[in-house]
NUTI-503538 format. One record per atom (N, C-alpha, C, O): residue number from 1; residue in one letter; atom name; x, y, z. Coordinates in steps of 0.05 Angstrom, whole numbers, plus 5000, padded with zeros to 4 digits. Layout:
residues N
+-------+------+------+------+------+------+
: kolti : loke : vopa :   c1 :   c2 :   c3 :
+-------+------+------+------+------+------+
:   NUM :    A :   CA :    X :    Y :    Z :
...
+-------+------+------+------+------+------+
This chain:
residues 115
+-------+------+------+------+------+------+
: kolti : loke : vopa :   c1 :   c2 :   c3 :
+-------+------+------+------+------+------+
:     1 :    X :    N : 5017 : 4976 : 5000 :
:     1 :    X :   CA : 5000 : 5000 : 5000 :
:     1 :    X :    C : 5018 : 5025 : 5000 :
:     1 :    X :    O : 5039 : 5028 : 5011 :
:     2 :    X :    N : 5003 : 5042 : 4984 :
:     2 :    X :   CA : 5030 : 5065 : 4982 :
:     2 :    X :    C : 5025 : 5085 : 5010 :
:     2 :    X :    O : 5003 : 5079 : 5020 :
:     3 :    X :    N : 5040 : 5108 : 5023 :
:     3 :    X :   CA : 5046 : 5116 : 5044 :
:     3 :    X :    C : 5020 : 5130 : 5044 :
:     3 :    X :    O : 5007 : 5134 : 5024 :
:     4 :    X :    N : 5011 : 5140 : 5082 :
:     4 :    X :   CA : 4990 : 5157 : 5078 :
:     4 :    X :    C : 5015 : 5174 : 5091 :
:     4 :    X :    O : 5029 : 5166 : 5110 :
:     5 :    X :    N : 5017 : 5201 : 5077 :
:     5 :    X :   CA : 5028 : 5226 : 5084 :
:     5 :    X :    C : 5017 : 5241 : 5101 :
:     5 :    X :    O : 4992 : 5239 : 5104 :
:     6 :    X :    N : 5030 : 5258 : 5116 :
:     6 :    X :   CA : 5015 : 5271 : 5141 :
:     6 :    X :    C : 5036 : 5299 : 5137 :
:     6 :    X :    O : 5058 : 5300 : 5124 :
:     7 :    X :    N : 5020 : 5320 : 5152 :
:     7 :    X :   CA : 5021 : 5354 : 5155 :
:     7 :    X :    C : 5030 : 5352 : 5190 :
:     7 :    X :    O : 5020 : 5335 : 5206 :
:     8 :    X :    N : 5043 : 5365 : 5195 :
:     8 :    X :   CA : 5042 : 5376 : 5219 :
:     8 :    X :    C : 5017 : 5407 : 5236 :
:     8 :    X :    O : 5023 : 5430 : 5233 :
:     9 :    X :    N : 5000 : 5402 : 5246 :
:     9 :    X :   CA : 4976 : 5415 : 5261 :
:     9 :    X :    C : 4997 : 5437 : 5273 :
:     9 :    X :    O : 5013 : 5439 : 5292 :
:    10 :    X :    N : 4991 : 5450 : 5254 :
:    10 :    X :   CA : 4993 : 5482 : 5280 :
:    10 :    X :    C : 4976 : 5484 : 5307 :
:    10 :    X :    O : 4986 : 5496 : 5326 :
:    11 :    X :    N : 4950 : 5473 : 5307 :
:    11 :    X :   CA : 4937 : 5475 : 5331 :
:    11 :    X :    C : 4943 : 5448 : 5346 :
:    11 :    X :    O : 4921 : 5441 : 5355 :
:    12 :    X :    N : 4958 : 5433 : 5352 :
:    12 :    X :   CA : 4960 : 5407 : 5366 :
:    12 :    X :    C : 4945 : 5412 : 5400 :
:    12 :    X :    O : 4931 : 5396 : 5412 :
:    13 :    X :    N : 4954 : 5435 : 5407 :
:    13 :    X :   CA : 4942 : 5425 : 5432 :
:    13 :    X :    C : 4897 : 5435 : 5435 :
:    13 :    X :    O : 4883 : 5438 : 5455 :
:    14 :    X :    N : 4892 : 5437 : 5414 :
:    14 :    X :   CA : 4867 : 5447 : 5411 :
:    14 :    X :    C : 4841 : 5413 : 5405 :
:    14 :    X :    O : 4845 : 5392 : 5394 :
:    15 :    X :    N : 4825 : 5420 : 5413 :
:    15 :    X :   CA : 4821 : 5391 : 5411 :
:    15 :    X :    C : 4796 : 5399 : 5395 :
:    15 :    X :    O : 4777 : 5413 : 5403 :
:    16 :    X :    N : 4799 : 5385 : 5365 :
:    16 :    X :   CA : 4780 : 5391 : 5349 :
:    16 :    X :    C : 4777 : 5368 : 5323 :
:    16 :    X :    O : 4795 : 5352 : 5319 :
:    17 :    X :    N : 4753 : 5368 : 5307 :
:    17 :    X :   CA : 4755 : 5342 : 5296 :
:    17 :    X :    C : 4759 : 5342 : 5266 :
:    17 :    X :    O : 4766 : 5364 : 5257 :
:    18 :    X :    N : 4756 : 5324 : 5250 :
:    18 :    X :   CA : 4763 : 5328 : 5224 :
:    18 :    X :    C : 4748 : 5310 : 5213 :
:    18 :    X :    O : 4751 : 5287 : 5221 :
:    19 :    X :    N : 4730 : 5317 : 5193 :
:    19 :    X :   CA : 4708 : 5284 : 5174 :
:    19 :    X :    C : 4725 : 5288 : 5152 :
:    19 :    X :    O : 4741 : 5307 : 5150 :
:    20 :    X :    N : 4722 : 5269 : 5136 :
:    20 :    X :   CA : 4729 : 5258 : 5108 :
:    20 :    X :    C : 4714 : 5237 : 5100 :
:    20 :    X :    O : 4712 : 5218 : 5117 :
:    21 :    X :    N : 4702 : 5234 : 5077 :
:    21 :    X :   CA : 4682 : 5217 : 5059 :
:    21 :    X :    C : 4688 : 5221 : 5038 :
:    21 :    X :    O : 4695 : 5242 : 5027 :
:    22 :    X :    N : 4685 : 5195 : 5030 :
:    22 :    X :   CA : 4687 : 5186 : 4996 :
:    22 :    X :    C : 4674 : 5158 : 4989 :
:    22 :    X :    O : 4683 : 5136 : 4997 :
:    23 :    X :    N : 4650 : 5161 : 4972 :
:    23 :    X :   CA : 4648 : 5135 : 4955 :
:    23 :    X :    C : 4661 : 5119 : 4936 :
:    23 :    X :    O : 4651 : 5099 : 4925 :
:    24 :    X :    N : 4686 : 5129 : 4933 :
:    24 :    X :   CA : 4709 : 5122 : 4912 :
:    24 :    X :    C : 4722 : 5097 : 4929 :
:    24 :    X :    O : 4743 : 5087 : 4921 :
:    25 :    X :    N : 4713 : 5087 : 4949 :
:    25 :    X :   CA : 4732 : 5057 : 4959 :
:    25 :    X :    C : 4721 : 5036 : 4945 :
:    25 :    X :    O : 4697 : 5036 : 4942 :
:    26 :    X :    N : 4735 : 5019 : 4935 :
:    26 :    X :   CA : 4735 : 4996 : 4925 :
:    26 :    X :    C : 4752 : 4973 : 4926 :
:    26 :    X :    O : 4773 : 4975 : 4914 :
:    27 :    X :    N : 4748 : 4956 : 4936 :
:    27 :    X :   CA : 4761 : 4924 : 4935 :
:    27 :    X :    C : 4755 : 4901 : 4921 :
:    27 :    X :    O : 4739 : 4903 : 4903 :
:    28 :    X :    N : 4763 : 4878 : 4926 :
:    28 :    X :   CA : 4750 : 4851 : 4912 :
:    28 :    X :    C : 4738 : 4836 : 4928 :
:    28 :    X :    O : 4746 : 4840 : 4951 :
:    29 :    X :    N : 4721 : 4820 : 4926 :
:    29 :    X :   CA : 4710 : 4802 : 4950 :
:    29 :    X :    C : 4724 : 4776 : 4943 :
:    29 :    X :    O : 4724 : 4762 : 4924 :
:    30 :    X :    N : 4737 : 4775 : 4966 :
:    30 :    X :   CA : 4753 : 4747 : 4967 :
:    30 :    X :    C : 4746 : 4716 : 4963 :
:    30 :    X :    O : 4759 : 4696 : 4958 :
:    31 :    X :    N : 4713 : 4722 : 4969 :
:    31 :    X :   CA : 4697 : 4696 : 4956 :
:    31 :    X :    C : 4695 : 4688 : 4931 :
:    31 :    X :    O : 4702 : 4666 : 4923 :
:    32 :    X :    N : 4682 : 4715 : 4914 :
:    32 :    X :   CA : 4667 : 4709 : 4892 :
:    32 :    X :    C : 4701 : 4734 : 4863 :
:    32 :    X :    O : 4701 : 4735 : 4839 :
:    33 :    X :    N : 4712 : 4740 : 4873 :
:    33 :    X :   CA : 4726 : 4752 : 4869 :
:    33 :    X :    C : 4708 : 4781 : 4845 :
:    33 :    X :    O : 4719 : 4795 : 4828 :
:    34 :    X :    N : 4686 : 4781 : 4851 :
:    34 :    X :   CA : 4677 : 4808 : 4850 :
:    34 :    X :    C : 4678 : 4833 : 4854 :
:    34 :    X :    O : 4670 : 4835 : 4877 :
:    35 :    X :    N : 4682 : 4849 : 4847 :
:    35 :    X :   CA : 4683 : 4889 : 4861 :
:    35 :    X :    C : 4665 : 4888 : 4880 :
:    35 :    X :    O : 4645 : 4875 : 4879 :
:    36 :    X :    N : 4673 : 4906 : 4905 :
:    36 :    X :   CA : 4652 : 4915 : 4918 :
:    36 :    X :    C : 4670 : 4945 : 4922 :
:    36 :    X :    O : 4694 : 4953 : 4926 :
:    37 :    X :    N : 4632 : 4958 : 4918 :
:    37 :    X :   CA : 4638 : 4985 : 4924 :
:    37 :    X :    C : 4622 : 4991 : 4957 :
:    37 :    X :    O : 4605 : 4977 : 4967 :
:    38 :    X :    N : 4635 : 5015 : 4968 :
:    38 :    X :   CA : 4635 : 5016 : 4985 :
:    38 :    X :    C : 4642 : 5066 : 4993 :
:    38 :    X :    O : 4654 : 5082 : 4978 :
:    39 :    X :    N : 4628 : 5070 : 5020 :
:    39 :    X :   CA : 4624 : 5084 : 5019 :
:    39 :    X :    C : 4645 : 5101 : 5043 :
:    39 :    X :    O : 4627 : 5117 : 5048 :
:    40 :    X :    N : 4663 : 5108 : 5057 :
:    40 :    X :   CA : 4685 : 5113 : 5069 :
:    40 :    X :    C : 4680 : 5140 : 5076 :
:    40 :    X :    O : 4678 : 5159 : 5061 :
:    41 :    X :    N : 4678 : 5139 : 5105 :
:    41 :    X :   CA : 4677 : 5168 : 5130 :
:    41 :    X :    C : 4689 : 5156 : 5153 :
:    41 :    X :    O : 4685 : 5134 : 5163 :
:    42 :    X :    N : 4712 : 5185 : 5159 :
:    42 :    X :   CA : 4728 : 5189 : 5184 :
:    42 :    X :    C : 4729 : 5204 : 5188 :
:    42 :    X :    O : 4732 : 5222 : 5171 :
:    43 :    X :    N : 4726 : 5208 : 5220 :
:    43 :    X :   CA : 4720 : 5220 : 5241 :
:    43 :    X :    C : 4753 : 5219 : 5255 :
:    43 :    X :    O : 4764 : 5198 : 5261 :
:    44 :    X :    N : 4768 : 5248 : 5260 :
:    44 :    X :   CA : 4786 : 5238 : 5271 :
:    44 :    X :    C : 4794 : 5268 : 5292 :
:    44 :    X :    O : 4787 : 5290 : 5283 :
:    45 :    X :    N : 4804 : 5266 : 5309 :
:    45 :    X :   CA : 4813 : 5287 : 5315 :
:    45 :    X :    C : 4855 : 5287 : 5325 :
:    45 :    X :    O : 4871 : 5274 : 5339 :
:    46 :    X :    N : 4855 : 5300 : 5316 :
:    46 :    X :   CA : 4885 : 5306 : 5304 :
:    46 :    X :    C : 4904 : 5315 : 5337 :
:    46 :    X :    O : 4897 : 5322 : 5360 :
:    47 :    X :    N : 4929 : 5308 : 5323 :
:    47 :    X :   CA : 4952 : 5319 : 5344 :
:    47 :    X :    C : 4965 : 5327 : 5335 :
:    47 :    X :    O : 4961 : 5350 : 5326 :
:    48 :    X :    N : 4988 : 5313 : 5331 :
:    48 :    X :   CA : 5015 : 5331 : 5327 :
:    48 :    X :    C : 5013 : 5330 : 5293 :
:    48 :    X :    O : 5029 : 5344 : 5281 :
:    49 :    X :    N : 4998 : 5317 : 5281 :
:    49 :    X :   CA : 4996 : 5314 : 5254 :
:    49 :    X :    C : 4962 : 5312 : 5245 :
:    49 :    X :    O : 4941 : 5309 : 5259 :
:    50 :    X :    N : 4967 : 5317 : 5211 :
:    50 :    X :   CA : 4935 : 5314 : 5200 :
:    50 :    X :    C : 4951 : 5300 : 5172 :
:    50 :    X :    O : 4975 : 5298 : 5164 :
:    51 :    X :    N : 4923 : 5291 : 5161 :
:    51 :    X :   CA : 4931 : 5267 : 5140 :
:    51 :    X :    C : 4935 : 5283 : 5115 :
:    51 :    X :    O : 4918 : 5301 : 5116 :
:    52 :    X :    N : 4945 : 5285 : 5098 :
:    52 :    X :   CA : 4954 : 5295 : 5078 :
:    52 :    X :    C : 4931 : 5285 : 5056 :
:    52 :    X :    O : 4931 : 5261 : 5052 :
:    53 :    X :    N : 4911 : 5301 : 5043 :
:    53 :    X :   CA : 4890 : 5284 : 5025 :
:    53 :    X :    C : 4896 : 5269 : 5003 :
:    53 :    X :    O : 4887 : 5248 : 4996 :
:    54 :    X :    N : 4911 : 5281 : 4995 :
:    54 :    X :   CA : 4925 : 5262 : 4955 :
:    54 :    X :    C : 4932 : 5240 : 4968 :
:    54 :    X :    O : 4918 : 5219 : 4965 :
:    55 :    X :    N : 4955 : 5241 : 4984 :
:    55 :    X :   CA : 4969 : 5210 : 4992 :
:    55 :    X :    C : 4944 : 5186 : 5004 :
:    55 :    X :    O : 4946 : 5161 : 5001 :
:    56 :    X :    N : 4926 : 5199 : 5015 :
:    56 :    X :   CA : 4906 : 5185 : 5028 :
:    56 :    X :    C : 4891 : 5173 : 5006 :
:    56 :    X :    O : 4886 : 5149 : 5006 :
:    57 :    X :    N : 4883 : 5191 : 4987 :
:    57 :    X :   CA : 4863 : 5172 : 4964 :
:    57 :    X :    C : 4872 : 5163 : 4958 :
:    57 :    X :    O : 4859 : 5142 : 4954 :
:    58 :    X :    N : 4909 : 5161 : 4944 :
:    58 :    X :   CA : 4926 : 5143 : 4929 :
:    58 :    X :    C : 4927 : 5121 : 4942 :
:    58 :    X :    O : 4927 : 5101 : 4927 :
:    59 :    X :    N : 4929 : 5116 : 4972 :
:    59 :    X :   CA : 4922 : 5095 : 4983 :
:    59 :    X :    C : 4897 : 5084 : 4982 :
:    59 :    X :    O : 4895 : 5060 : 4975 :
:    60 :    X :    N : 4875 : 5098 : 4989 :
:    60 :    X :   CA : 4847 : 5084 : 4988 :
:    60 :    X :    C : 4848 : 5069 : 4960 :
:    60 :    X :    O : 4840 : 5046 : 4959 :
:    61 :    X :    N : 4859 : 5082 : 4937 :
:    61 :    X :   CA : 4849 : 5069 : 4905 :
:    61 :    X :    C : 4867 : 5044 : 4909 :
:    61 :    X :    O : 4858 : 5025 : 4897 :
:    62 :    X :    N : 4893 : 5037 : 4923 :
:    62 :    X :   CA : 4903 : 5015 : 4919 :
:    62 :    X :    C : 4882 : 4992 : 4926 :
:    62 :    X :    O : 4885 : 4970 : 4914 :
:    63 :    X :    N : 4859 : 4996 : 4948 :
:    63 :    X :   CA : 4849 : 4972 : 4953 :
:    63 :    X :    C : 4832 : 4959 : 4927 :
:    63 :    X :    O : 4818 : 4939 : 4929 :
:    64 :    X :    N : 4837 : 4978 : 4897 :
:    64 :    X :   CA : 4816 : 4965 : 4876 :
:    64 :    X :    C : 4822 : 4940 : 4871 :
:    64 :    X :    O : 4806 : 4924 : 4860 :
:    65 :    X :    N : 4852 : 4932 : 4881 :
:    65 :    X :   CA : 4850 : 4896 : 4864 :
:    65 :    X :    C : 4858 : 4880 : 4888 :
:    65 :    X :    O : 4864 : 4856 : 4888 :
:    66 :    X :    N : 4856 : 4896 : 4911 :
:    66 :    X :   CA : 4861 : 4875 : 4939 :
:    66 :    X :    C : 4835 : 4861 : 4944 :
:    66 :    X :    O : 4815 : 4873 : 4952 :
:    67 :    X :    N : 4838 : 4831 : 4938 :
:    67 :    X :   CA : 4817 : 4817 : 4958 :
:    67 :    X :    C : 4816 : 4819 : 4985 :
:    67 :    X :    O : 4839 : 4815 : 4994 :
:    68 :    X :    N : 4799 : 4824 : 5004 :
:    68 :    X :   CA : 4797 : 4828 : 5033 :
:    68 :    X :    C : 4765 : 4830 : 5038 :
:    68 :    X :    O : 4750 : 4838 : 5020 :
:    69 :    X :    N : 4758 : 4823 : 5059 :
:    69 :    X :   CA : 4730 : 4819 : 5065 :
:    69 :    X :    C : 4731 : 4856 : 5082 :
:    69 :    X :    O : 4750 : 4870 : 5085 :
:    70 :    X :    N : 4700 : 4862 : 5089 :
:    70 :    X :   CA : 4691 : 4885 : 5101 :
:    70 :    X :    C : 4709 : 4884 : 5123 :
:    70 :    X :    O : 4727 : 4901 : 5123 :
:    71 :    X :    N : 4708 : 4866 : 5145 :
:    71 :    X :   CA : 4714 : 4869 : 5169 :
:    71 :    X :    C : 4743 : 4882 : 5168 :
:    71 :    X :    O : 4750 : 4903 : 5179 :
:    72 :    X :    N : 4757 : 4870 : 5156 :
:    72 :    X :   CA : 4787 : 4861 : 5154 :
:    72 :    X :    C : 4794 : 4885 : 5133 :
:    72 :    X :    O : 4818 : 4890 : 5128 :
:    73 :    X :    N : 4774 : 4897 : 5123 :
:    73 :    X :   CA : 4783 : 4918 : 5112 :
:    73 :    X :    C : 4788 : 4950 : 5130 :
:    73 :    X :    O : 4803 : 4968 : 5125 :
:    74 :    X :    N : 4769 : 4948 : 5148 :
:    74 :    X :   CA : 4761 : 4971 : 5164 :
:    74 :    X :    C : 4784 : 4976 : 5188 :
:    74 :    X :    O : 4794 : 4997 : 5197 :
:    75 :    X :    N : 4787 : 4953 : 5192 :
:    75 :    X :   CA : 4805 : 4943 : 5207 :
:    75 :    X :    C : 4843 : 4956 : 5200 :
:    75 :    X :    O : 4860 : 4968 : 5213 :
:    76 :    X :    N : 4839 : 4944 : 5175 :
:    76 :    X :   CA : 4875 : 4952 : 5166 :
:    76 :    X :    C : 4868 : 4977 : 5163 :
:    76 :    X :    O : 4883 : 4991 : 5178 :
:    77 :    X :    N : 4849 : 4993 : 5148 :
:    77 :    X :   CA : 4853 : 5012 : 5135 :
:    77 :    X :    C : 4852 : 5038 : 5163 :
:    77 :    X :    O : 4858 : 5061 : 5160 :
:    78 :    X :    N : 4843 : 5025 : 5188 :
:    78 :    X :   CA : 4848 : 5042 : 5214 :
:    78 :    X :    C : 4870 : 5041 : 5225 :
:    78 :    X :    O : 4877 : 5058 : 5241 :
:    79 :    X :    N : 4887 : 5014 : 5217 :
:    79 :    X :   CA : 4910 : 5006 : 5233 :
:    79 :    X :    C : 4933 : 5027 : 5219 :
:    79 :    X :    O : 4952 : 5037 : 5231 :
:    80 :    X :    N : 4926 : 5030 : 5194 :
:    80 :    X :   CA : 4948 : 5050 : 5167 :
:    80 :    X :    C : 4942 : 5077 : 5186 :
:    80 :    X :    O : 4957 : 5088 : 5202 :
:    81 :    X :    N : 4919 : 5084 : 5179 :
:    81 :    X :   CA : 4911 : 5118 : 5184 :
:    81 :    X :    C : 4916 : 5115 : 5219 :
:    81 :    X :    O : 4932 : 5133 : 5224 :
:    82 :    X :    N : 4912 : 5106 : 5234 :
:    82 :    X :   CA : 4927 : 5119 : 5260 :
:    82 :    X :    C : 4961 : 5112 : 5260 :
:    82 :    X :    O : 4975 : 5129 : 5270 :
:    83 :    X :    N : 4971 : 5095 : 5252 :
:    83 :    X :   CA : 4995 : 5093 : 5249 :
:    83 :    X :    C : 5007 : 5119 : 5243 :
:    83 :    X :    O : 5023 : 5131 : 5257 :
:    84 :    X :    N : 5000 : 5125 : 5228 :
:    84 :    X :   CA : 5015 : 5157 : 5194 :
:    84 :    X :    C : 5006 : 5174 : 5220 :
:    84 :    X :    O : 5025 : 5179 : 5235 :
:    85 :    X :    N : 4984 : 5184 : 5228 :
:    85 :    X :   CA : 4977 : 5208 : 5239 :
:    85 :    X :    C : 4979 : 5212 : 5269 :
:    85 :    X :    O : 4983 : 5234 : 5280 :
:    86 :    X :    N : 4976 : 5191 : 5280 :
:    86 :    X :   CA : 4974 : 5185 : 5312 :
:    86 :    X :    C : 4950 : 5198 : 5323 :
:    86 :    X :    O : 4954 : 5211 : 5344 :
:    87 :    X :    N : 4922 : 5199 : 5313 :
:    87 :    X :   CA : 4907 : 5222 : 5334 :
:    87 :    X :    C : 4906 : 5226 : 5356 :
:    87 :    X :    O : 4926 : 5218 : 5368 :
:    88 :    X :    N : 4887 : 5239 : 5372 :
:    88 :    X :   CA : 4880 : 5224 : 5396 :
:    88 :    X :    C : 4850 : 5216 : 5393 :
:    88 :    X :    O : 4841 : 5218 : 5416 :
:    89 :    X :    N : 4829 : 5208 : 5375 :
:    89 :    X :   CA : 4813 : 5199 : 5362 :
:    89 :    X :    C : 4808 : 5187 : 5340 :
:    89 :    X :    O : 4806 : 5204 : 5322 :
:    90 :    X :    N : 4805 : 5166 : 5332 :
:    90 :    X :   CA : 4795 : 5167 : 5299 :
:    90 :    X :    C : 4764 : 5137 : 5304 :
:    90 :    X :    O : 4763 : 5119 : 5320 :
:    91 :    X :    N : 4746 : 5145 : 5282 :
:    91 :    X :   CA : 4737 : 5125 : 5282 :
:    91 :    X :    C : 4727 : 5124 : 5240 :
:    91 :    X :    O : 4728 : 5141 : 5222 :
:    92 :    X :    N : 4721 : 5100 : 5242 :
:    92 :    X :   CA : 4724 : 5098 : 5210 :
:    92 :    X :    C : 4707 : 5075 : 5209 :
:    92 :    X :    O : 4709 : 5056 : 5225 :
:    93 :    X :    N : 4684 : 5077 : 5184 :
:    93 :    X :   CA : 4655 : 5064 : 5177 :
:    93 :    X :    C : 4660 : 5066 : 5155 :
:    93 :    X :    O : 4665 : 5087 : 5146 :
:    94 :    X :    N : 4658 : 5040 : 5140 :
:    94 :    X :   CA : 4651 : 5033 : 5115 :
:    94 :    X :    C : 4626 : 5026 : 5111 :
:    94 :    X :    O : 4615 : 5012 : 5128 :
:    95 :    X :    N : 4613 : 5033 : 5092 :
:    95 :    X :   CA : 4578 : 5025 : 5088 :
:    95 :    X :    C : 4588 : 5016 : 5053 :
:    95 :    X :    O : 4598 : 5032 : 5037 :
:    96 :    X :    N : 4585 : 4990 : 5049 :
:    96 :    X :   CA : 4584 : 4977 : 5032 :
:    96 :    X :    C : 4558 : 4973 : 5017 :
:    96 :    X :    O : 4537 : 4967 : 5029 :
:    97 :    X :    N : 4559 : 4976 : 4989 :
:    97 :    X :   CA : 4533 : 4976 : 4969 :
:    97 :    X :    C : 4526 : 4946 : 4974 :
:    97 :    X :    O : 4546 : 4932 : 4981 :
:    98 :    X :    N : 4503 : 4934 : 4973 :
:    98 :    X :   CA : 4488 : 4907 : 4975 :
:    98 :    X :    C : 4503 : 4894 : 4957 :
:    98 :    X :    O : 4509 : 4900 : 4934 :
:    99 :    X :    N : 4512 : 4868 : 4975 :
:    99 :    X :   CA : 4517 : 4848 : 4963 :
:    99 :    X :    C : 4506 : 4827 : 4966 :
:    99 :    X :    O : 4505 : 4822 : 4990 :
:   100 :    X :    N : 4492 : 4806 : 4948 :
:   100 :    X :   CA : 4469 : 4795 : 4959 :
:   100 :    X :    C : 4448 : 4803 : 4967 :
:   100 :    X :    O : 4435 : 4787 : 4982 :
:   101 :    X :    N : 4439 : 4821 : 4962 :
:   101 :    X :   CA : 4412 : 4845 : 4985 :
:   101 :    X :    C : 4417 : 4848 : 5003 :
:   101 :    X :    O : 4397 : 4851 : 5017 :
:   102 :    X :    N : 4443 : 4849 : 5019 :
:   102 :    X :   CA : 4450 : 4859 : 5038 :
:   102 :    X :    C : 4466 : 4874 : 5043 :
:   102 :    X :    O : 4489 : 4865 : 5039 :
:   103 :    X :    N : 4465 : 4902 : 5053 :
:   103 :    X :   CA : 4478 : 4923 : 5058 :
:   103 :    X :    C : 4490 : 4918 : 5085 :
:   103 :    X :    O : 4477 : 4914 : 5106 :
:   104 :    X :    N : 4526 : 4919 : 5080 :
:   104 :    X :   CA : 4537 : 4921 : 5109 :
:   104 :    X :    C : 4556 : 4942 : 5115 :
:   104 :    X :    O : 4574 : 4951 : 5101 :
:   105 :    X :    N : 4548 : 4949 : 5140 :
:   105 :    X :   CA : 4559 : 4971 : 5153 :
:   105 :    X :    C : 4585 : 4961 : 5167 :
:   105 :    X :    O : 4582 : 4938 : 5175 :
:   106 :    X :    N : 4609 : 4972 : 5173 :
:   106 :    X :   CA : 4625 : 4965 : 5197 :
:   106 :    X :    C : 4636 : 4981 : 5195 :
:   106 :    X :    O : 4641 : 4995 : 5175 :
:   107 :    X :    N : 4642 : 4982 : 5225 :
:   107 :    X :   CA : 4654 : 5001 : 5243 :
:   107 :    X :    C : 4676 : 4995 : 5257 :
:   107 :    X :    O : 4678 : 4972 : 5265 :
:   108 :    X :    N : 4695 : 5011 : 5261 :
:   108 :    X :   CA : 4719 : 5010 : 5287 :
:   108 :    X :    C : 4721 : 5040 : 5300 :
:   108 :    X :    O : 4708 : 5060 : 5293 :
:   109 :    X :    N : 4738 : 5039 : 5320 :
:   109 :    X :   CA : 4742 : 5060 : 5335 :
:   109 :    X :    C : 4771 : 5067 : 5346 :
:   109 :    X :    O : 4779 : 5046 : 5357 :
:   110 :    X :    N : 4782 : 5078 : 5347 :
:   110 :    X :   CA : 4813 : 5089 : 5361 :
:   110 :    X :    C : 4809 : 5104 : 5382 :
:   110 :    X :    O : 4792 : 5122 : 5384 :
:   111 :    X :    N : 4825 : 5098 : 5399 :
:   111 :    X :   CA : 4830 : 5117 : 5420 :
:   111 :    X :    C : 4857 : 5119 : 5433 :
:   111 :    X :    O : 4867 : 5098 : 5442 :
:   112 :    X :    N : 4872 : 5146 : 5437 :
:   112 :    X :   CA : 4890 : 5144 : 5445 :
:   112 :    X :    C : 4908 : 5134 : 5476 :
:   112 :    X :    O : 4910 : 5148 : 5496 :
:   113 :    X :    N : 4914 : 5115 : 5474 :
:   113 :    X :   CA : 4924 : 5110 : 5506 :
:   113 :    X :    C : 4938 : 5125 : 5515 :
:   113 :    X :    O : 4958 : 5135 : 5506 :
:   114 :    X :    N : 4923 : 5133 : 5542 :
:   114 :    X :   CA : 4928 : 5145 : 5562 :
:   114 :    X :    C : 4922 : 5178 : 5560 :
:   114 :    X :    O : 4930 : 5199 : 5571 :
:   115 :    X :    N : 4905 : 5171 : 5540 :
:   115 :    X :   CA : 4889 : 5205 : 5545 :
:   115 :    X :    C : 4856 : 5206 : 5546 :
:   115 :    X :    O : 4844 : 5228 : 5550 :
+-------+------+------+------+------+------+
């Protein structure tokens, strides 16, 4: 996966939040090896850094030919973005278009230890 780039926050000690959404995520389903599209919002609130946007979509578009199921996607793609930025918040929801007639949501959450 290519790097998520980060800015240094002039306001670090200010405690405030940041959304980002995009319906542009896409992966393969590791079953049926099909596209699934999918709909991507984060909630984060920032420290000593904020995520740089280009580097971040160039990463989101790599997931077009990764097989990975929902869970396991929400999952890495939180483990990348607090890694790069460190918040002291983030949470991140994928809402995936119906597959099978079923629409699935997942969720994770971050929180910084010891604050």
């Amino acid at each position: 996966m290519p790097e998520i780039e980060v800015w240094e926050n002039q306001y670090p000690d200010r405690n405030y939040s940041v959304h980002l959404e995009t319906n542009e995520l896409t992966c393969i389903c590791p079953k049926t090896g099909l596209p699934d599209f999918a709909v991507i919002k984060i909630d984060y609130k920032p420290q000593k850094y904020c995520v740089e946007l280009k580097s971040f979509k160039m990463y989101l578009v790599a997931y077009r030919n990764v097989g990975i199921y929902h869970e396991h996607l929400v999952n890495r793609i939180l483990d990348d973005f607090t890694k790069a930025c460190k918040p002291r918040y983030a949470k991140l929801e994928i809402v995936m278009n119906p597959r099978g007639g079923i629409e699935t949501t997942v969720a994770a959450e971050y929180k910084r230890k010891g604050k």
